[in-house]
C-alpha positions as CSV (number, residue, x, y, z in Angstrom):
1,X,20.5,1.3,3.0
2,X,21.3,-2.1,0.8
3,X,18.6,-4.1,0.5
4,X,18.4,-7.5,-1.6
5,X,15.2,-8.3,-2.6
6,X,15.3,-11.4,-0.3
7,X,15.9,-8.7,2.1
8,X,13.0,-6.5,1.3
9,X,10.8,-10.0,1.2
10,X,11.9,-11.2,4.6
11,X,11.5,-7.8,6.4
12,X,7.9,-7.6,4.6
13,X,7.1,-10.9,5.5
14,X,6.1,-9.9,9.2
15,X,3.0,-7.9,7.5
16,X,1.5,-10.4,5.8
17,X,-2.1,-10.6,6.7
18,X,-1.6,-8.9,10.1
19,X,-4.7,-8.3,11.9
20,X,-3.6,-5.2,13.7
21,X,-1.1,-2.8,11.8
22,X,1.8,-3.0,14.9
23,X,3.4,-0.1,16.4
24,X,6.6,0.6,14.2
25,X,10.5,2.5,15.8
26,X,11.4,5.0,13.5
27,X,14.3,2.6,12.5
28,X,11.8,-0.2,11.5
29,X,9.8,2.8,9.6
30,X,13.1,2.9,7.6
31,X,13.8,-0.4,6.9
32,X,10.0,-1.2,5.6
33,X,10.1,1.9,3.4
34,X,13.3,0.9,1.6
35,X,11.7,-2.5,1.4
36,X,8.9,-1.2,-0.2
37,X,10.3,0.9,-2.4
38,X,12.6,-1.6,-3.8
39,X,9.9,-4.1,-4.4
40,X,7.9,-1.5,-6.5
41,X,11.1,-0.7,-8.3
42,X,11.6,-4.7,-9.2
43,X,7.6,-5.2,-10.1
44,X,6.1,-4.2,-13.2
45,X,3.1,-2.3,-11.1
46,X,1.3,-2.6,-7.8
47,X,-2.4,-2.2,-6.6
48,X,-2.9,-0.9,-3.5
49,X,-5.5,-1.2,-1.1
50,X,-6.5,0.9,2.0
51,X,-8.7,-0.3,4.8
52,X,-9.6,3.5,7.2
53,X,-12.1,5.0,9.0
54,X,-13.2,7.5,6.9
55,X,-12.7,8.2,2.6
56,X,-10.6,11.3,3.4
57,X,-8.1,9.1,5.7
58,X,-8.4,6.7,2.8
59,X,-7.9,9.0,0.3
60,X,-4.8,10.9,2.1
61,X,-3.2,7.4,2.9
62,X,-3.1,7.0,-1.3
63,X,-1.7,9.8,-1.8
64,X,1.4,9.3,0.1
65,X,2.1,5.6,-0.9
66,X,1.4,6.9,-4.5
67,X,3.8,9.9,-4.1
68,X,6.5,7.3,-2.2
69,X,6.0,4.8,-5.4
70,X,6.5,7.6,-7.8
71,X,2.9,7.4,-9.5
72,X,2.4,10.8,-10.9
73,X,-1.7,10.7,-10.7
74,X,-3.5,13.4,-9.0
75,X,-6.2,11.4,-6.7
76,X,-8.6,14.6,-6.3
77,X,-9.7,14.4,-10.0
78,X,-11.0,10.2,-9.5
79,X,-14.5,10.7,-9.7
80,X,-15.0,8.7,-6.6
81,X,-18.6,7.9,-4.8
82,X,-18.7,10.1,-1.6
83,X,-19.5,7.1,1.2
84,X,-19.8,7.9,4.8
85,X,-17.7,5.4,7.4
86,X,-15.3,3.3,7.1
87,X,-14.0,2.6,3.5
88,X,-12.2,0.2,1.4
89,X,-10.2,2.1,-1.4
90,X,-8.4,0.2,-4.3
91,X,-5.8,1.6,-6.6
92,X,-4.9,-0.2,-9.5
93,X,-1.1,1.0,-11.0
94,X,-1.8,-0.8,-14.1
95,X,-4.8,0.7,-15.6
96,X,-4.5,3.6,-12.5
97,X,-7.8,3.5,-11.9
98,X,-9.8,3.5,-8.2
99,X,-12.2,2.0,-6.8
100,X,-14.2,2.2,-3.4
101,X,-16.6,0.7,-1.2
102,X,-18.2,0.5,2.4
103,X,-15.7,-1.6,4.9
104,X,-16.8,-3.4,7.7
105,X,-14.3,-5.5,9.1
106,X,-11.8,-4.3,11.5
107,X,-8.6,-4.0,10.0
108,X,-7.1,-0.9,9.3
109,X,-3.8,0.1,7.0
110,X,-2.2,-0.4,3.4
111,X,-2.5,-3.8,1.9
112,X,0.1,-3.7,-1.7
113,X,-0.5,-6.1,-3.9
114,X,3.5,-6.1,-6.2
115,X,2.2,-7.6,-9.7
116,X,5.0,-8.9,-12.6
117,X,4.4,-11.4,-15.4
118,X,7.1,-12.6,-15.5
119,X,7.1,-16.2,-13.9
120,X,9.8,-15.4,-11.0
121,X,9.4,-11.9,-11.0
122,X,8.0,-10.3,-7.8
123,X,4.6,-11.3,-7.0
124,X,3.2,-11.1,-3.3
125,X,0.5,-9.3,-1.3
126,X,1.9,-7.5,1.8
127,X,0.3,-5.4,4.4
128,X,-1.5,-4.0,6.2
129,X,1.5,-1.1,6.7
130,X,0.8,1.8,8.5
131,X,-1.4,4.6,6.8
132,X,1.2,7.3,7.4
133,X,4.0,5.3,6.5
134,X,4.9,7.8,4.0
135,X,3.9,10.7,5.8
């Protein structure tokens, strides 16, 4: 699939701030995947940040997007704070560093965060995308 990055932006513009993650066709699956992966291509780094139910869901969730985004950090040795419930779990791709905490609200999925410096390079928070989108 050809994407342009107005392409990718357009086809991730139906997740910005989404209260409920929608339910996605396989075909859709594709075409946000692509998108994804071509902003994270274009950007200098990303964060990521994963609203679930539990820090295992959380924790799996990050490892896929990671794998998908080609970060080659193993998530198992973060030295993160075992919390029960529903979590909040942040990944940094500049400094690749984590960072968790309790989660109350009701949304659930994978908020991404693209990051450049340069002035019109790609900047822009998307999400929340399913937690097994890369699964």
């Amino acid at each position: 699939m050809s994407l342009t990055i107005q392409d990718a932006e357009a086809i991730l513009k139906g997740f910005i701030c989404t209260d409920t993650t929608p339910s996605i066709s396989e075909e859709e699956k594709v075409k946000i995947q692509a998108a994804l992966l071509l902003l994270t291509h274009e950007s200098e780094y990303q964060m990521i940040g994963i609203c679930a139910d539990s820090l295992a869901e959380a924790l799996t969730a990050l490892e896929y997007y990671l794998k998908a985004f080609q970060y080659s950090i193993n998530v198992e040795e973060n030295d993160l704070e075992a919390l029960e419930g529903s979590v909040y779990l942040k990944f940094n791709g500049r400094s690749q560093t984590f960072y968790v905490s309790p989660y109350l609200d009701k949304y659930r999925g994978v908020l991404i965060s693209f990051q450049s410096t340069e002035e019109n390079g790609i900047n822009g928070v998307y999400g929340h995308f399913p937690l097994d989108l890369f699964a």
